[in-house]
VOMI-61563 format. One line per 8 residues: number of its first residue (from 1); their letters; for each residue x, y, z of N, C-alpha, C, O, CB. Coordinates in nm, 3 decimals, padded with zeros to 5 digits, always signed. Each point is the difference from the previous one (the first is absolute). Glycine has a CB too. Layout:
REM VOMI-61563
NUM> a> X:Y:Z:X:Y:Z:X:Y:Z:X:Y:Z:X:Y:Z | ...
//
This chain:
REM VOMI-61563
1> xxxxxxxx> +11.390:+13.034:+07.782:-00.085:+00.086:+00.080:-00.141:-00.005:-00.057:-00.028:-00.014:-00.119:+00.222:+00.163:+00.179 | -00.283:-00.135:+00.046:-00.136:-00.059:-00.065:-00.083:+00.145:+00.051:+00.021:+00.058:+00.107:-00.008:-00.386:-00.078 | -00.084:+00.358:-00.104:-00.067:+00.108:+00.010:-00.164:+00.064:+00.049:-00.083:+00.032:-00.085:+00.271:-00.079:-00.064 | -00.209:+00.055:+00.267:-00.141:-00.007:+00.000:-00.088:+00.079:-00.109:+00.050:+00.088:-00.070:+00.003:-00.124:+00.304 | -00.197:-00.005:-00.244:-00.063:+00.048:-00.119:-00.036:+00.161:+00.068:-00.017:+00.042:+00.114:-00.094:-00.311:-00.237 | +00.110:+00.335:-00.024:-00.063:+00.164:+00.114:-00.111:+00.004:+00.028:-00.083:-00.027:-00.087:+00.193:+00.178:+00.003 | -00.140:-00.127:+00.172:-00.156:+00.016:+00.063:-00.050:+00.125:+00.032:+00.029:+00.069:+00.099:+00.002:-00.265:-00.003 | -00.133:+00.230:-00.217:-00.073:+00.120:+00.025:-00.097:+00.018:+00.048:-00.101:-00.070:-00.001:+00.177:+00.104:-00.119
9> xxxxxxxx> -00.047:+00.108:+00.192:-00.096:+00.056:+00.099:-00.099:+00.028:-00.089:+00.036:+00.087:-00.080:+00.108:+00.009:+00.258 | -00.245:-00.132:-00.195:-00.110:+00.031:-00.129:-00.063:+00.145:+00.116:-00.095:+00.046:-00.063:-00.001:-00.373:-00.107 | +00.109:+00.395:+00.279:-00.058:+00.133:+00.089:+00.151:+00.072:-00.035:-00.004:+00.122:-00.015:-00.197:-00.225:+00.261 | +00.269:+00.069:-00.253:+00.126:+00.122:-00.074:+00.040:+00.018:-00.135:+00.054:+00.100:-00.045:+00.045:-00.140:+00.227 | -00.132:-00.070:-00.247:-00.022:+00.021:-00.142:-00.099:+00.098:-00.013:+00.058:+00.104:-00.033:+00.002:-00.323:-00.026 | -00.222:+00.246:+00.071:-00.096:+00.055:+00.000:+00.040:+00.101:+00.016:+00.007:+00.082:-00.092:-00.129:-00.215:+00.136 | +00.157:+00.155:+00.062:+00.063:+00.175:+00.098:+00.092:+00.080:-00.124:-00.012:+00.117:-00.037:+00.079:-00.239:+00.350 | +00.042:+00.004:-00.368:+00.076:+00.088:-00.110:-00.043:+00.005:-00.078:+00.054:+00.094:-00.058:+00.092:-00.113:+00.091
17> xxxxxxxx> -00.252:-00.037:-00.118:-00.043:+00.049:-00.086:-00.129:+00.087:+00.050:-00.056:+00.034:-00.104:+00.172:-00.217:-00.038 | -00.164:+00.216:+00.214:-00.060:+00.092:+00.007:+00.043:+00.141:-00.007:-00.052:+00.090:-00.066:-00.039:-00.255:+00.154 | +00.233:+00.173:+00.019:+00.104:+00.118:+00.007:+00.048:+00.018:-00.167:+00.024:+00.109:-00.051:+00.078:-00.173:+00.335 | -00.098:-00.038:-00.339:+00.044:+00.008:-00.137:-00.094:+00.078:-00.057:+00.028:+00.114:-00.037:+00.083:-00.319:+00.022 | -00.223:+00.157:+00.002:-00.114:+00.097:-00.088:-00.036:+00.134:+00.042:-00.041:+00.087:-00.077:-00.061:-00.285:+00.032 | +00.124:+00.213:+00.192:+00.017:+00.169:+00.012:+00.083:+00.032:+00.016:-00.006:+00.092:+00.082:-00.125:-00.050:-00.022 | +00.231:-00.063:-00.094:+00.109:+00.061:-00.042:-00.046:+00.027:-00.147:-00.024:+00.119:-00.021:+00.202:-00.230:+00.191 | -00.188:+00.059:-00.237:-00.012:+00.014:-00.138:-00.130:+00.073:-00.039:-00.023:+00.032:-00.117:+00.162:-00.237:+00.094
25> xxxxxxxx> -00.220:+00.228:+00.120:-00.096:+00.096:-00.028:+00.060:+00.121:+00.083:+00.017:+00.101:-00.069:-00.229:-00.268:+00.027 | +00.232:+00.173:+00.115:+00.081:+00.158:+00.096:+00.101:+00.053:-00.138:-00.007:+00.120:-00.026:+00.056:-00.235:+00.361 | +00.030:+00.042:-00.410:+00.066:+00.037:-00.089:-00.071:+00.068:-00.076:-00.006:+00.122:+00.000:+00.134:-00.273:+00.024 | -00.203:+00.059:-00.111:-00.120:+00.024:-00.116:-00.003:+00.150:+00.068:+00.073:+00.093:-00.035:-00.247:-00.360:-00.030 | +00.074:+00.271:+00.171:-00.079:+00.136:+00.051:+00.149:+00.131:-00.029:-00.003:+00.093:-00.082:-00.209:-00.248:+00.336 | +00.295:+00.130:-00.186:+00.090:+00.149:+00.019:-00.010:+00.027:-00.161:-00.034:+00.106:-00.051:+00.243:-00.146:+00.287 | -00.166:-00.104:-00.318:+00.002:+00.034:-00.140:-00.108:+00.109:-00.102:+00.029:+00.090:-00.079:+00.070:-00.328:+00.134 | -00.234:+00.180:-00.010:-00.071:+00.083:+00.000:+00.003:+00.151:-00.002:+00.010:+00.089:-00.084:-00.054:-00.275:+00.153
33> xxxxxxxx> +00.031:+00.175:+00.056:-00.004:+00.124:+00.071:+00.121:+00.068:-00.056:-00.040:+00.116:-00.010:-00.081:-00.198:+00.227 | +00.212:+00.082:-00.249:+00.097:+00.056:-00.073:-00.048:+00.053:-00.165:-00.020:+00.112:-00.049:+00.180:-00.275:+00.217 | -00.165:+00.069:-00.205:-00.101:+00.024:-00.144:-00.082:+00.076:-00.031:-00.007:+00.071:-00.100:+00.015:-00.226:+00.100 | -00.101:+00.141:+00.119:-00.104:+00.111:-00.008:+00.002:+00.139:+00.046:-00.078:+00.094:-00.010:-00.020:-00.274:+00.020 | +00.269:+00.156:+00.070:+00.031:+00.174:+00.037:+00.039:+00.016:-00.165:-00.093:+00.068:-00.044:+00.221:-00.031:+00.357 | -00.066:-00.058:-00.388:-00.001:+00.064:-00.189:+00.192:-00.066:+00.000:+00.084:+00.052:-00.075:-00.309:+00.296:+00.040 | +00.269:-00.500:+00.163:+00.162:+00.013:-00.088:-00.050:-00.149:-00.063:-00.098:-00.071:+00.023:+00.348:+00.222:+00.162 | -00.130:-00.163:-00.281:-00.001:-00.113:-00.094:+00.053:-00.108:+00.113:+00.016:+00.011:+00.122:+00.035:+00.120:-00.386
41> xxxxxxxx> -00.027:-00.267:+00.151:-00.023:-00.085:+00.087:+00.224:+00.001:-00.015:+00.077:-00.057:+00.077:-00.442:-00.104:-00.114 | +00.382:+00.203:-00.025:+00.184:+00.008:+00.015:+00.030:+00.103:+00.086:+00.122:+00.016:+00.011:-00.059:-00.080:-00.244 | -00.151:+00.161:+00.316:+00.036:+00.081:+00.076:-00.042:-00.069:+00.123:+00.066:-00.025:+00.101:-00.069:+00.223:-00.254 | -00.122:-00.225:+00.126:-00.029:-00.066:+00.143:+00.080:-00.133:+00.069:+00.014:-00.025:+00.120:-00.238:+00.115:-00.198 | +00.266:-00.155:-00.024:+00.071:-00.137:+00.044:+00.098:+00.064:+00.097:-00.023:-00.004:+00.121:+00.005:-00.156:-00.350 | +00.151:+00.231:+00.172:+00.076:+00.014:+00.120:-00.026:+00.076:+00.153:+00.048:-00.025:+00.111:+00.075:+00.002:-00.314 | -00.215:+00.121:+00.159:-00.064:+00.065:+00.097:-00.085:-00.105:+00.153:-00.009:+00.008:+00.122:-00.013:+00.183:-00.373 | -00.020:-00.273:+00.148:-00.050:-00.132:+00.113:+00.111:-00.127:+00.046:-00.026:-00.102:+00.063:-00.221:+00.136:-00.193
49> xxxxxxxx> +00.377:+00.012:+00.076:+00.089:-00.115:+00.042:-00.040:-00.123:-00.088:-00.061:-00.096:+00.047:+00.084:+00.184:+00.204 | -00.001:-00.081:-00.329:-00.072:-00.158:-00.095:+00.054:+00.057:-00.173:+00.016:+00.111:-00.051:-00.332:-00.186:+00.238 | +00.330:-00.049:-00.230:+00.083:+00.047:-00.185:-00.143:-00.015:-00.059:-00.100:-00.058:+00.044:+00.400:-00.077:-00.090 | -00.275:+00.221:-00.092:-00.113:+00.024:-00.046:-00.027:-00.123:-00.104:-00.094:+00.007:-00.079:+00.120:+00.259:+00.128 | +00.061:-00.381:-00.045:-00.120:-00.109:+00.013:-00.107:-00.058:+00.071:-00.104:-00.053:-00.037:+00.242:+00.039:-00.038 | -00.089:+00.035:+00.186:-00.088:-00.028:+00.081:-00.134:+00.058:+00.047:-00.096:-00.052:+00.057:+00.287:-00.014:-00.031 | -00.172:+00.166:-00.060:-00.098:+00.144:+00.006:-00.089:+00.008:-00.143:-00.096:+00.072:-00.027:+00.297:+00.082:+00.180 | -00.136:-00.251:-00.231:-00.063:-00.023:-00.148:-00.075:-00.111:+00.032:-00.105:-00.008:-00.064:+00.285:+00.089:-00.100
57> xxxxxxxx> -00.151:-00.195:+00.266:-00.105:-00.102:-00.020:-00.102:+00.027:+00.117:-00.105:-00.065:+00.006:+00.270:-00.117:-00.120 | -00.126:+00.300:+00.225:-00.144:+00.023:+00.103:-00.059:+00.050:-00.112:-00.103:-00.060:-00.029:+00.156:+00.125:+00.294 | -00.022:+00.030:-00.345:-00.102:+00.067:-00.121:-00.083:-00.065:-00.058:-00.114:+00.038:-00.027:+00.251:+00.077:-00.022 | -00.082:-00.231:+00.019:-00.094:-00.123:-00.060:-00.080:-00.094:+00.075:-00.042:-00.105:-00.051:+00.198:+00.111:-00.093 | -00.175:+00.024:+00.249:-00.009:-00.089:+00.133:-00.147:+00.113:+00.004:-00.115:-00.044:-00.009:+00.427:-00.067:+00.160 | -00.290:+00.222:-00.139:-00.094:+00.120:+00.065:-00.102:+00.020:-00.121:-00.110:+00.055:+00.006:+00.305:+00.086:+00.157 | -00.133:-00.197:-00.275:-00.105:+00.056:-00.171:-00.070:-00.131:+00.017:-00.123:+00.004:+00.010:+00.296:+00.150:-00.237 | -00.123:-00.247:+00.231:-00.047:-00.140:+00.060:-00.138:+00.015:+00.093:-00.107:+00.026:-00.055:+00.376:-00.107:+00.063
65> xxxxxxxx> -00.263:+00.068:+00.097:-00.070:+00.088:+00.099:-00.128:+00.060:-00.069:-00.110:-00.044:-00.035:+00.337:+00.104:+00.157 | -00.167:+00.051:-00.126:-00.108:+00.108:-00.044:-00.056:-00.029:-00.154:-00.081:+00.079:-00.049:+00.210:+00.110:+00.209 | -00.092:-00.284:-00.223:-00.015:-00.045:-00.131:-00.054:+00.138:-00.073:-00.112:+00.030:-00.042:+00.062:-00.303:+00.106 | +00.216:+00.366:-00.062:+00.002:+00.089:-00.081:+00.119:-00.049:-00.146:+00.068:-00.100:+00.022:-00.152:+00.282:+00.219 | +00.099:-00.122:-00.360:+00.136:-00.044:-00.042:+00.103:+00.105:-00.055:+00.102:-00.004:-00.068:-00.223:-00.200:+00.019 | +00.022:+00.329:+00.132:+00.121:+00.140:-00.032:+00.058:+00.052:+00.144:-00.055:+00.012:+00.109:-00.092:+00.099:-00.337 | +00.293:-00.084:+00.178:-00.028:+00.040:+00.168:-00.071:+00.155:+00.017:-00.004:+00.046:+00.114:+00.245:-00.195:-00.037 | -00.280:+00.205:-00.155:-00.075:+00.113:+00.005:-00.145:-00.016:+00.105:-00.047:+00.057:+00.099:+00.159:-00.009:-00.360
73> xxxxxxxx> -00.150:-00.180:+00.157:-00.136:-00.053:+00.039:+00.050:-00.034:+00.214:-00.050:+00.055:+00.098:-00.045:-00.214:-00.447 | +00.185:+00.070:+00.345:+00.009:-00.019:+00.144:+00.000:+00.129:+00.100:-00.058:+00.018:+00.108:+00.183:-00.224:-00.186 | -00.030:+00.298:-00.006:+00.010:+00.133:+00.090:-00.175:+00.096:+00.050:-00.051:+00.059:+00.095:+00.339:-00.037:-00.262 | -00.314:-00.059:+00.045:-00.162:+00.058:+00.033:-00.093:-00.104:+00.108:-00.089:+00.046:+00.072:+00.084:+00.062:-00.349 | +00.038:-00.232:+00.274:-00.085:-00.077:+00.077:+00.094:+00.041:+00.151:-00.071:+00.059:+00.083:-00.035:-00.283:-00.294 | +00.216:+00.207:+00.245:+00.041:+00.075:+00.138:-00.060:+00.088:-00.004:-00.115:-00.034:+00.028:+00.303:-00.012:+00.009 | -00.181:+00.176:-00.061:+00.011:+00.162:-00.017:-00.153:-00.008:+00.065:-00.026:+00.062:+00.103:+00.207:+00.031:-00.355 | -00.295:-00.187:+00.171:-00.138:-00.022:+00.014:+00.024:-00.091:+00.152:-00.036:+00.089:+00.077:-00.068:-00.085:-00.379
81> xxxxx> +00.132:-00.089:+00.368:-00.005:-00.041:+00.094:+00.040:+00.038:+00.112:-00.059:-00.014:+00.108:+00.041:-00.092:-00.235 | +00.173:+00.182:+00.096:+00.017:+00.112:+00.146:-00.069:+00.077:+00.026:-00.001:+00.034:+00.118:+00.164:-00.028:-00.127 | -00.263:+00.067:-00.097:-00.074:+00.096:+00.019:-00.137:-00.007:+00.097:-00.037:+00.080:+00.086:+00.151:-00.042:-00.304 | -00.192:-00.204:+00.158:-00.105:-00.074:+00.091:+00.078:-00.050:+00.097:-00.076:+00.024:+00.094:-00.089:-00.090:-00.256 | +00.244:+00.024:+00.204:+00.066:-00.064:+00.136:+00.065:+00.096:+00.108:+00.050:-00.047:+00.103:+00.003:-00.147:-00.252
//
């Protein structure tokens, strides 16, 4: 059996990774926004449906970002941006 080669849609590749990256920022954000109401990030993980590894690497994803390296420091840069937005 001979196999044709796969042929990618390089306009649906694009599309998923676009859906990919907001997804992964819509995450990031609730994460946030959780944080900055005052729960940790082991309360918030299940609360958002997600294990708190995962909720450990948006954290690093969002300090990243905001090139903070506490999450104290990140909570103040939300807290400061919901406030102007």
């Amino acid at each position: 059996m001979v196999r044709k080669p796969l042929r990618l849609d390089v306009d649906q590749l694009v599309l998923r990774l676009h859906q990919t990256v907001q997804d992964a920022a819509l995450a990031e954000s609730r994460l946030a926004r959780r944080l900055a109401a005052g729960c940790t990030v082991a309360r918030a993980a299940p609360a958002l449906g997600i294990a708190v590894s995962t909720a450990r690497r948006h954290l690093k994803a969002l300090m990243a970002k905001s090139r903070t390296h506490r999450q104290a420091d990140l909570v103040a840069v939300v807290g400061l941006a919901s406030r102007a937005g």
